[in-house]
N, C-alpha and C positions, 0 to 999 in steps of 0.2 A: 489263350483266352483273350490277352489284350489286341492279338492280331484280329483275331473275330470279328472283336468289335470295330476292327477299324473299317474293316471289309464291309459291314453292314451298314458302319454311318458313311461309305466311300459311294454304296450305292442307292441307299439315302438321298441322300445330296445330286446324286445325280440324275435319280425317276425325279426329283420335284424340279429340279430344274428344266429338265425334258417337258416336262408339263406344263411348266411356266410360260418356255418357249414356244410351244408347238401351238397353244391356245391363246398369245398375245398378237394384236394386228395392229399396236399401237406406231407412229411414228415422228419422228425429230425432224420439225423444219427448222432451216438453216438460212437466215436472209442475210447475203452480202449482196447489196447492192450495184448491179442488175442482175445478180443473178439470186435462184432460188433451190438449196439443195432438200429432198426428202432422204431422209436415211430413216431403217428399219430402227425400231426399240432396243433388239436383242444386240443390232448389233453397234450402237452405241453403246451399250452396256457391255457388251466382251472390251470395246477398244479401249473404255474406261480404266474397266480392270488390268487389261494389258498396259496399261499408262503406267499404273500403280506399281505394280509388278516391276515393269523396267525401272521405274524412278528407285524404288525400292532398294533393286541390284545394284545399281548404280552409284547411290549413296553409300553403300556398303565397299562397292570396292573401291570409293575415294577414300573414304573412312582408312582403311587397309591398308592402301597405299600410302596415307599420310604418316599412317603408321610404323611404315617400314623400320626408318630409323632408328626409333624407340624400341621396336621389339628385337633388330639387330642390337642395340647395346646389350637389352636385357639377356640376348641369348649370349653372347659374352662371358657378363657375370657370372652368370648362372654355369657357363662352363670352366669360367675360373675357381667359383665356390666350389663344383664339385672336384676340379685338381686339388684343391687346396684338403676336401676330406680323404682325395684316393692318397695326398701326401702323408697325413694323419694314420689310414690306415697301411700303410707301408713301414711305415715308422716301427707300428704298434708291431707288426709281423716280422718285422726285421732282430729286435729288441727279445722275442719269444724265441727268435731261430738263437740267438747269439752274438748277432750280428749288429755290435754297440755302434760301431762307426756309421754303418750307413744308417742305423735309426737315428741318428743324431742329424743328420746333415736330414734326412727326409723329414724331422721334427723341424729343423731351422729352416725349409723350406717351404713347410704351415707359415710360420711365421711373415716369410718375407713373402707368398700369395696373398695370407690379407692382409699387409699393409700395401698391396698393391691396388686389391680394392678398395681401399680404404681411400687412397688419390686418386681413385678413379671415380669417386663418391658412388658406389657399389655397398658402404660400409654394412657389414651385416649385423641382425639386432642380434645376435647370441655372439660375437667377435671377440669379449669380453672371455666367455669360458674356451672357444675352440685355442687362443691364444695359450689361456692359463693351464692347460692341456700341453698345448707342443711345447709348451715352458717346463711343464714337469716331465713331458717326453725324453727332451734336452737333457735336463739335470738327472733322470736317471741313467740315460745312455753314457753321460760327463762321470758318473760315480760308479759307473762297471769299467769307465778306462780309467780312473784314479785323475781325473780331471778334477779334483776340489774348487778350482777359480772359478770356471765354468761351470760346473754345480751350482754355486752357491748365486752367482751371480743372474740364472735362472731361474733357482728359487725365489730368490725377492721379486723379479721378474712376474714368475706365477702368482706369488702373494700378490702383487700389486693389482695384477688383472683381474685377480677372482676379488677385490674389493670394489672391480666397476662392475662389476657383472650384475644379472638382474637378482631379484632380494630373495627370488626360489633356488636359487641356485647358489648361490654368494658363500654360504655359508656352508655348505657341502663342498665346493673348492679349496675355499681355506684349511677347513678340516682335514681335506685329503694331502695338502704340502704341507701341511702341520706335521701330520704322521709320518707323510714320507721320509722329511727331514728328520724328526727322532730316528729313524728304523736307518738313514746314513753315517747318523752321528756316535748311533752303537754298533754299525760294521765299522767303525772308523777307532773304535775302544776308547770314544769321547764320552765318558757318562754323564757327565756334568753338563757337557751341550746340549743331548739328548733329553736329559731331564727339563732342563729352562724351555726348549720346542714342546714338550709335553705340557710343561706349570702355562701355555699362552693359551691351552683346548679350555674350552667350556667345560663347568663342572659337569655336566650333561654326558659331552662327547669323551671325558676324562676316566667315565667308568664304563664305560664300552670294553668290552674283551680283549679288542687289538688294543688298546690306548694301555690297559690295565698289562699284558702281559709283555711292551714294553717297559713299560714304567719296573717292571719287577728285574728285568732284566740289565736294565738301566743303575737299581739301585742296587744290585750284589755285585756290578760290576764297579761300583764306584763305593764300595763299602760301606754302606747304609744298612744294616742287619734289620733297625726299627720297622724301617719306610718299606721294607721287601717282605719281609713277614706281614704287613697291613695290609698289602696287596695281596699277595700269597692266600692270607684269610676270605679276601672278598673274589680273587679267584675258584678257591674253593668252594664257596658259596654257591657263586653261579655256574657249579658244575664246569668251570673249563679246562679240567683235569679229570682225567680217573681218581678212584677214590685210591687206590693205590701208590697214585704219583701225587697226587693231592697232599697223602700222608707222607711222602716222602722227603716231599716240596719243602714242608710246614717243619717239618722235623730237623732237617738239616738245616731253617734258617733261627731254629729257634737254638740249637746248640752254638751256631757260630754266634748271635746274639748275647747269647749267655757267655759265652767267650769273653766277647767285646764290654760286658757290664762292670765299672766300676765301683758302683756304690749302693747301699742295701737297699735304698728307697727305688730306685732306678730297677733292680732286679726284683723286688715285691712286685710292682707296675706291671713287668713283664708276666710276670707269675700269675697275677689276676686276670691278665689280658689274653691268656687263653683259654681254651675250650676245656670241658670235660673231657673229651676222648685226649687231648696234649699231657692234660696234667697226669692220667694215667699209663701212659708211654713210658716204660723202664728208663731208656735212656733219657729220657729231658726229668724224669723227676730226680734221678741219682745225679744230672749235671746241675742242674739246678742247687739240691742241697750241699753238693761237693761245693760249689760256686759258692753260696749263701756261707759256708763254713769259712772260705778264706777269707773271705771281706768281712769276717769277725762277729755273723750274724747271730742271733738266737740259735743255740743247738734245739731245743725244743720244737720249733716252728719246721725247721729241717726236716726233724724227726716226724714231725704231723707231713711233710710232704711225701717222706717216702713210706708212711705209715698204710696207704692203699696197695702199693708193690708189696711189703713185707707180709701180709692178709693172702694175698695171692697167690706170691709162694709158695704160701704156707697149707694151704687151698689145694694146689696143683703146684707140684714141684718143678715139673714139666714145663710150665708156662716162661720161667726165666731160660736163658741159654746159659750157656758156663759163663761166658765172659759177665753177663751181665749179673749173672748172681756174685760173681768176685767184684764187680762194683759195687753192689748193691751192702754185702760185707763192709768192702775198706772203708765206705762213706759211714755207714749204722759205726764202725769203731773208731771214726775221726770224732764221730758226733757225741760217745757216751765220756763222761768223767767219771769223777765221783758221783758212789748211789746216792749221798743225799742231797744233788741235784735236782728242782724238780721234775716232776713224770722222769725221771729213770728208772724208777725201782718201775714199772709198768713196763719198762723197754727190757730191761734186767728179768723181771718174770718171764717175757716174752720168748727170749731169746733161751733161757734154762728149760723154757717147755718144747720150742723148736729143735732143740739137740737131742733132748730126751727122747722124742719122736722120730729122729732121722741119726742115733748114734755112730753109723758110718759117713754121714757128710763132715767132708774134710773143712770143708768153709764156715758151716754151721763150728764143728768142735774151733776152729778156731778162732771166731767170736764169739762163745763160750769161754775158752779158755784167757782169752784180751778181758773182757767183764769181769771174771773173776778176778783177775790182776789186780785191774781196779779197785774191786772192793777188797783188796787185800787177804784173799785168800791164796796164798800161797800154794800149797800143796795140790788143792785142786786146779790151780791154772797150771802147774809142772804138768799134770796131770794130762790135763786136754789137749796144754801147746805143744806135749813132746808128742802124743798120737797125729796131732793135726799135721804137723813139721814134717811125719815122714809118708803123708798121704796128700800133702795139697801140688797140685801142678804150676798154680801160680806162682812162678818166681819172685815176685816181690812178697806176698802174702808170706811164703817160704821164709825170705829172709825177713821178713818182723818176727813169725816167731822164732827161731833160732835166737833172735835179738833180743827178744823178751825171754826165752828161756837160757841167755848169759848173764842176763842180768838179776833174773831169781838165783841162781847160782851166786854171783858177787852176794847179793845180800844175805844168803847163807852159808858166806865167806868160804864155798869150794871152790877154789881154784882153776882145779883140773879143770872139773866141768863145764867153768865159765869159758876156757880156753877152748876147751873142743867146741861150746855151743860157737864161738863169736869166729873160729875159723869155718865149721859148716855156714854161719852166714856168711860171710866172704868168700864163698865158695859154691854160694846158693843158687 
């Protein structure tokens, strides 16, 4: 269509001009004295225009030529900037192949093209980032060859350049050698490093995914249970786990945490500080009150912790595994004393109704038969301890009763007996 029109205004222009011409008779006198020249109209007007025309071209190719020089530098430049990005991308492909050595030298080759430009006053406005780039190019290729000096000594290198850089950019550099440097510092099994390169990101940049699943990595490496489970929680949050591994994640940082708790306020804290679905998790409520018990805590409150797991049991037998129901026992018998304790006689009914209900459970008979004890029914805990003693698999659970049934024996001063029970535990 645009050709069309050109075609139409090409011949246009040139019926009126035809016309112009063929119907003007006018003419240009010219007096140089003695002489006197006529020339036609039309064709003072073409020689006109041909004046123009040439003057026109003419000025254009001075122009051009004065030009030369200038546009030889800039064509130059221009082929050293683009050495200096094909050196960039050699680097980057060198680095993906395996190939640390030569990305290294094609990174320090970025580097020495623009400050070549740079004397050559070429300086480019982005020099700032392409720099802080081969800088961190350098220091990654320096930490696949265990080069630390040279690492590190590029890092600061990148830091510096990505603080001139422009103020869109500025702060996406530094974030990236921020990060870089943690994720060196924990191949390096520095935690302590890697954490302080973390503690310099912005609260912003510091809850970001990658920042967060260093940071957790950081801190189980460097025995912080607190700081790794915090993360651990706000990773799970934002989905960057399966719920599986999520659960897994949380679980095993809250047992080694409960490990590490020395004192009842410090382990409350921790207790508060998780979820619903933690607190009901067999093994952290039984480590939890096993924990809360040594540190000299309330048995009652204990007892209110694993009081959801023991419902559930109770519920569905099925729901505990073996092991965890034999914890779930030793802890309920570390926890109960004397019945008139308070809320034991409520643990005490509980536990005489759960036996009654499951008369073959070996674990059940015997924490039935340890309560009894307790409250001083003799005959009935002989009773339960000596059924439980020859049906439980757990060898420790085995040898307390055994130990609790030589010792009813001592107090009803038979000898024998207490001898046979206290060599079946020694034996147990």
């Amino acid at each position: 269509m645009r050709i069309a029109l050109w075609l139409i205004g090409l011949f246009a222009i040139a019926v009126a001009g035809a016309l112009l011409a063929g119907s003007n008779v006018g003419t240009v006198t010219v007096f140089w004295p003695p002489y006197r020249v006529d020339l036609s109209l039309n064709l003072v007007l073409l020689v006109l225009v041909l004046v123009l025309v040439v003057t026109h071209f003419a000025q254009r190719a001075l122009s051009a030529m004065v030009a030369l020089p200038q546009q030889a530098k800039r064509w130059r430049l221009l082929q050293k900037e683009r050495a200096a990005y094909g050196a960039l991308l050699d680097a980057s492909a060198n680095f993906m192949a395996g190939r640390f050595l030569r990305a290294r030298k094609a990174a320090e080759l970025v580097i020495e093209r623009e400050q070549a430009l740079a004397l050559t006053g070429g300086a480019l406005a982005h020099a700032p980032s392409l720099k802080a780039l081969a800088h961190v190019m350098v220091a990654e290729s320096a930490h696949a060859l265990q080069d630390k000096a040279t690492r590190q000594a590029h890092l600061q290198s990148a830091l510096q350049e990505a603080d001139g850089g422009s103020t869109t950019v500025r702060q996406t550099l530094k974030e990236g050698a921020l990060l870089r440097a943690a994720r060196w510092s924990l191949d390096d099994r520095d935690a302590q490093a890697s954490l302080q390169w973390l503690d310099q990101l912005p609260q912003g940049v510091s809850r970001r995914t990658v920042a967060m699943r260093l940071r957790l990595k950081a801190s189980r490496l460097a025995a912080l249970p607190a700081q790794a489970l915090d993360t651990a929680l706000l990773l799970a949050k934002h989905r960057a786990f399966s719920p599986a591994a999520a659960d897994s994640i949380v679980r095993g940082l809250v047992l080694d945490l409960l490990a590490h708790t020395h004192e009842t306020d410090q382990l409350l804290r921790v207790w508060q500080s998780l979820g619903s679905a933690q607190r009901l998790t067999p093994e952290l409520a039984v480590q939890a009150a096993q924990r809360w018990l040594a540190l000299k805590g309330e048995a009652s409150l204990a007892r209110s912790w694993l009081l959801p797991i023991w419902d559930r049991f109770l519920k569905s037998p099925t729901s505990l595994s073996s092991t965890q129901k034999m914890q779930l026992v030793r802890v309920l018998d570390q926890s109960l004393g004397q019945a008139e304790a308070p809320g034991e006689r409520e643990w005490l009914a509980r536990i005489e109704s759960a036996q009654l209900a499951q008369p073959q459970d070996a674990a059940l008979l015997y924490l039935a038969g340890m309560t009894c004890m307790k409250r001083q029914l003799w005959g009935k805990a002989q009773a339960l301890l000596s059924q439980a003693a020859k049906l439980l698999d757990d060898v420790g659970l085995r040898r307390q009763a055994w130990t609790a049934l030589a010792q009813l024996a001592e107090q009803r001063d038979d000898a024998g007996a207490a001898a046979a029970a206290w060599k079946r535990a020694a034996t147990a």
